[in-house]
C-alpha positions as CSV (number, residue, x, y, z in Angstrom):
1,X,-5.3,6.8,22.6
2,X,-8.1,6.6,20.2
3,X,-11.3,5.1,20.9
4,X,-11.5,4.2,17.4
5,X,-9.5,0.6,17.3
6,X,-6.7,1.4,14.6
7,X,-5.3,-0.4,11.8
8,X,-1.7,0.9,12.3
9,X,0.1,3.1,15.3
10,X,3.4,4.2,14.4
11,X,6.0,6.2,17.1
12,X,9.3,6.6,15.5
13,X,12.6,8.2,16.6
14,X,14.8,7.4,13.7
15,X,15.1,4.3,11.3
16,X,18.5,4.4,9.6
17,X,20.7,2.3,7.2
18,X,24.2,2.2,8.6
19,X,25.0,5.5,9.6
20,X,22.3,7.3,7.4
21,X,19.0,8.3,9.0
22,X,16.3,7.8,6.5
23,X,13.5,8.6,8.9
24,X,13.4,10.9,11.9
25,X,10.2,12.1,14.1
26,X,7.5,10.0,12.4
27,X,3.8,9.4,14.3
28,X,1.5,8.2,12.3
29,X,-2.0,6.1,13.5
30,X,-4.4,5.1,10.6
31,X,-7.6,4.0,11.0
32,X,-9.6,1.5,10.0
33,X,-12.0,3.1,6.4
34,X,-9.0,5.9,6.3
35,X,-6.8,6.8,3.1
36,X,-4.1,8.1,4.4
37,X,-1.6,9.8,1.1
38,X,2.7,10.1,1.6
39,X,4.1,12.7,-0.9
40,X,7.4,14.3,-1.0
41,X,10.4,15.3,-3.2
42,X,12.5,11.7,-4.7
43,X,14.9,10.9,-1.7
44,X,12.1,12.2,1.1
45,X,11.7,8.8,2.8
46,X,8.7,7.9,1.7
47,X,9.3,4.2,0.3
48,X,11.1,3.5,3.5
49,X,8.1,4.9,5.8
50,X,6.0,2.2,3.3
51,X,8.0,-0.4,4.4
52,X,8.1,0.6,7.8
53,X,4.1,0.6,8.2
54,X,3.7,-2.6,6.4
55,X,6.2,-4.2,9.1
56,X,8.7,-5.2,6.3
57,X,11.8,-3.4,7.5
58,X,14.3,-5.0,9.6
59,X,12.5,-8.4,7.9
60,X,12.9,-7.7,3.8
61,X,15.4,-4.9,4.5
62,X,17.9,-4.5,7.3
63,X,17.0,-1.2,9.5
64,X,18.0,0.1,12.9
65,X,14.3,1.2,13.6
66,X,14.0,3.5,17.3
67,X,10.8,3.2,17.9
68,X,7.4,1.5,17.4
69,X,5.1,-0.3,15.0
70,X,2.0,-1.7,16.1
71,X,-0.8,-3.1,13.6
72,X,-3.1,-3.4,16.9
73,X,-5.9,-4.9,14.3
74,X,-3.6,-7.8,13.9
75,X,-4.8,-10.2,10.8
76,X,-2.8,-12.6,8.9
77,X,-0.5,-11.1,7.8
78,X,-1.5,-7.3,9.8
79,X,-0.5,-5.3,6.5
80,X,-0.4,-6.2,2.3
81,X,1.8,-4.6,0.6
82,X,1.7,-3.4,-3.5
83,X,5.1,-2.6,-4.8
84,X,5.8,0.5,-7.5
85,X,6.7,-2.3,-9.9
86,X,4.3,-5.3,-10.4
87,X,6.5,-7.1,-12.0
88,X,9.3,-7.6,-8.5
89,X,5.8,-9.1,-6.9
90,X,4.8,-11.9,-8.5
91,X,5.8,-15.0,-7.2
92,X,5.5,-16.8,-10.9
93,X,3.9,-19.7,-8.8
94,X,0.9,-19.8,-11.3
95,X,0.7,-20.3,-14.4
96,X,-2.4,-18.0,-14.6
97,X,-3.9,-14.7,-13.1
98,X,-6.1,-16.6,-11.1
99,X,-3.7,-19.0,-9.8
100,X,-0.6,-16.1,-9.1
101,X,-4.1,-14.4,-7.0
102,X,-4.5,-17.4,-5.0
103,X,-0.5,-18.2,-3.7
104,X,-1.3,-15.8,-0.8
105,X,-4.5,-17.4,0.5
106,X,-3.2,-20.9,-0.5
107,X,0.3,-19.9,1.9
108,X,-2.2,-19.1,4.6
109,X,-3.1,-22.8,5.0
110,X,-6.7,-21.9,4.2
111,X,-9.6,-24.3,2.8
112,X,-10.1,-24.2,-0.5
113,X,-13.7,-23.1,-0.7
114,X,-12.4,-19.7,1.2
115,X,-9.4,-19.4,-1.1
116,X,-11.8,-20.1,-4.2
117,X,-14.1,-17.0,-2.1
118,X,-11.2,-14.4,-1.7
119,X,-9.5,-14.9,-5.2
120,X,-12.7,-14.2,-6.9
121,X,-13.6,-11.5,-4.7
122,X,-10.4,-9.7,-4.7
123,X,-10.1,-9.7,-8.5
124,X,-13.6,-8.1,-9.1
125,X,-12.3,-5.0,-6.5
126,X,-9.1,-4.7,-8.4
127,X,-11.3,-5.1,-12.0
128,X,-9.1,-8.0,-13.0
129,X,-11.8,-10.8,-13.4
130,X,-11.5,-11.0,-16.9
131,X,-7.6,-11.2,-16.8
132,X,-8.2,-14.7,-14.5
133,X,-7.1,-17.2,-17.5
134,X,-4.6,-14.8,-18.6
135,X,-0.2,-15.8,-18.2
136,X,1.2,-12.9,-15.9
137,X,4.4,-12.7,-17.8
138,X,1.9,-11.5,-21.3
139,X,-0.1,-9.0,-19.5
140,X,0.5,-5.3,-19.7
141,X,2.2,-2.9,-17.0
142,X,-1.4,-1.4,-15.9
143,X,-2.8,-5.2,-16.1
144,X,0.3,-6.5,-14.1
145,X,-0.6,-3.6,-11.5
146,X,-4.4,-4.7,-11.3
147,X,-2.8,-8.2,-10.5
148,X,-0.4,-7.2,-7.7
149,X,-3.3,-5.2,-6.4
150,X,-5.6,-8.4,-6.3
151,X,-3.1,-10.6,-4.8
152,X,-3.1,-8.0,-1.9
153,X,-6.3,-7.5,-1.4
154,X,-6.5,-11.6,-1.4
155,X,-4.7,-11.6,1.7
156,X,-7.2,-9.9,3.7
157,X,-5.0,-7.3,5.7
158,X,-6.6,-4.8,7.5
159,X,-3.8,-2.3,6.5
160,X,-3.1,-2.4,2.6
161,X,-0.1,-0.3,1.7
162,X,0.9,0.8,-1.7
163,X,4.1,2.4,-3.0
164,X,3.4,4.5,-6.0
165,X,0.9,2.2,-7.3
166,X,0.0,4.3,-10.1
167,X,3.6,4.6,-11.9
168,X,3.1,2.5,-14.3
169,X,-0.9,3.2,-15.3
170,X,-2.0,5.2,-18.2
171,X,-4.6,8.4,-16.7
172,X,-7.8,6.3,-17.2
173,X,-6.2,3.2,-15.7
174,X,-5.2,5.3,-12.7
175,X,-9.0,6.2,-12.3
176,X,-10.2,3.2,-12.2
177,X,-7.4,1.8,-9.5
178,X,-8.4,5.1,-7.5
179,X,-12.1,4.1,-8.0
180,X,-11.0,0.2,-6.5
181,X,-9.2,2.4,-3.5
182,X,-12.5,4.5,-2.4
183,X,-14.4,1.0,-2.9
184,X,-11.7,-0.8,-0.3
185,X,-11.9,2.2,2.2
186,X,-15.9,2.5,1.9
187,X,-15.4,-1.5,3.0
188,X,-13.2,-0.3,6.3
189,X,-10.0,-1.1,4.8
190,X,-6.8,1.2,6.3
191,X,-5.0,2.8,3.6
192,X,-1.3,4.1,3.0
193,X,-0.4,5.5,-0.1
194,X,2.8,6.9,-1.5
195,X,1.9,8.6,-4.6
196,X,3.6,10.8,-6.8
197,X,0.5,12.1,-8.6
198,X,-0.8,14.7,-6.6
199,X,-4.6,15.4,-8.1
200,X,-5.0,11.1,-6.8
201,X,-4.1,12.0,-4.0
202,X,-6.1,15.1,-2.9
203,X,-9.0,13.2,-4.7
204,X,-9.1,9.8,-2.8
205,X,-7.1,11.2,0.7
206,X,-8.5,11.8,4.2
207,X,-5.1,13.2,4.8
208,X,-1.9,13.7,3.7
209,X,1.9,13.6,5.1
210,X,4.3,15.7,3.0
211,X,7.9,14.3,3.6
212,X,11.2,16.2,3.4
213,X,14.6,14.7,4.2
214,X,13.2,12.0,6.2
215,X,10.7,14.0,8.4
216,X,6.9,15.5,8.3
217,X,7.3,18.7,7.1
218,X,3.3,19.2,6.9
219,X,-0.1,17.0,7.4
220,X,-3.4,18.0,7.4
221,X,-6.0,17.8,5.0
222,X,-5.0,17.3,1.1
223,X,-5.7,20.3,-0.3
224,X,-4.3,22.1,2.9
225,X,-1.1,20.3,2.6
226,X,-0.7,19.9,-1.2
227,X,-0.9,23.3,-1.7
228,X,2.4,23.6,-0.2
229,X,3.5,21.1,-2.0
230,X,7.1,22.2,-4.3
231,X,7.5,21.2,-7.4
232,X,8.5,16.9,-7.7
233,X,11.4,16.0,-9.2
């Protein structure tokens, strides 16, 4: 066991869906100021190993999981979670930027003077200050993403995981969002990210997992592992 206390300690077997196993052989510990990057071909596993570290399966999606997950940091909730599409993870409980920011906090029974504190902390890491008075539902896909990223960040997770969180972000939007990322980690935050664009990855990574039907097929260092990469679908 590391000395280091850890954001995330993961031992699985298998996870399956009915009969199919999804995952198969996965360890993975993640510490706390670590970026830790997922690639793989479409159909690897790596949305479900996402939901897996974040402690959503088996909760938001049924899963036989053989194994353990352990967020030995703990925290309220122990993991946030940033979805590929913004748009499936607003709640639509505000009628503004800042208030959709400040559902998580406000859910977490918290006094308002600290919810006030983390919603205008966590939009000035995800650059989304100046979206604050905006409606949700008029905002742009890479604004929406800045949103979702904030309302993580909000909760004050010690593990923040993200599944493909530049999908829907123009080059220079994608940037700045890995610009946020290095900011969050340089603050001790844990970090998971599935990504499909590779140069983010080897940029902003301490290491990377390469997925292939369900199992590590490589992990090391990004530019070690990237390299033998194939092509994405």
């Amino acid at each position: 066991m590391s000395a280091v206390p850890l954001a995330l300690e993961m031992n699985l077997r298998s996870v399956s869906f009915d009969a199919r196993v999804a995952l198969r052989d996965i360890r993975l510990d993640i510490a706390p100021g670590e970026i830790v990057g997922i690639a793989g071909h479409v159909g690897a596993g790596k949305s479900t190993l996402a939901l897996a570290a974040a402690g959503l399966l088996g909760r938001s999606l049924p899963a036989t999981i053989d194994g353990t997950i352990r967020h030995p940091l703990g925290g309220r909730p122990p993991a946030a979670f940033v979805f590929a599409n913004p748009s499936t993870q607003l709640t639509e409980l505000g009628e503004t930027v800042e208030e959709e920011v400040a559902v998580g906090p406000e859910n977490q029974a918290l006094d308002s003077p600290v919810i006030r504190a983390r919603v205008d902390a966590a939009l000035a890491l995800a650059d989304a200050t100046h979206l604050a008075p905006r409606i949700p539902r008029e905002l742009s896909g890479g604004e929406l993403q800045r949103v979702a990223l904030a309302s993580a960040l909000a909760l004050r997770a010690p593990l923040l995981v993200l599944d493909e969180p530049t999908a829907q972000l123009d080059p220079d939007a994608a940037a700045e969002f890995a610009k946020a990322l290095r900011s969050l980690r340089d603050m001790g935050v844990a970090i998971l990210i599935v990504e499909q664009n590779l140069e983010l990855l080897a940029a902003i990574a301490s290491r990377v997992l390469l997925l292939a039907d369900g199992a590590v097929l490589a992990s090391g260092a990004p530019l070690d592992v990237l390299g033998r990469t194939p092509p994405l679908d």
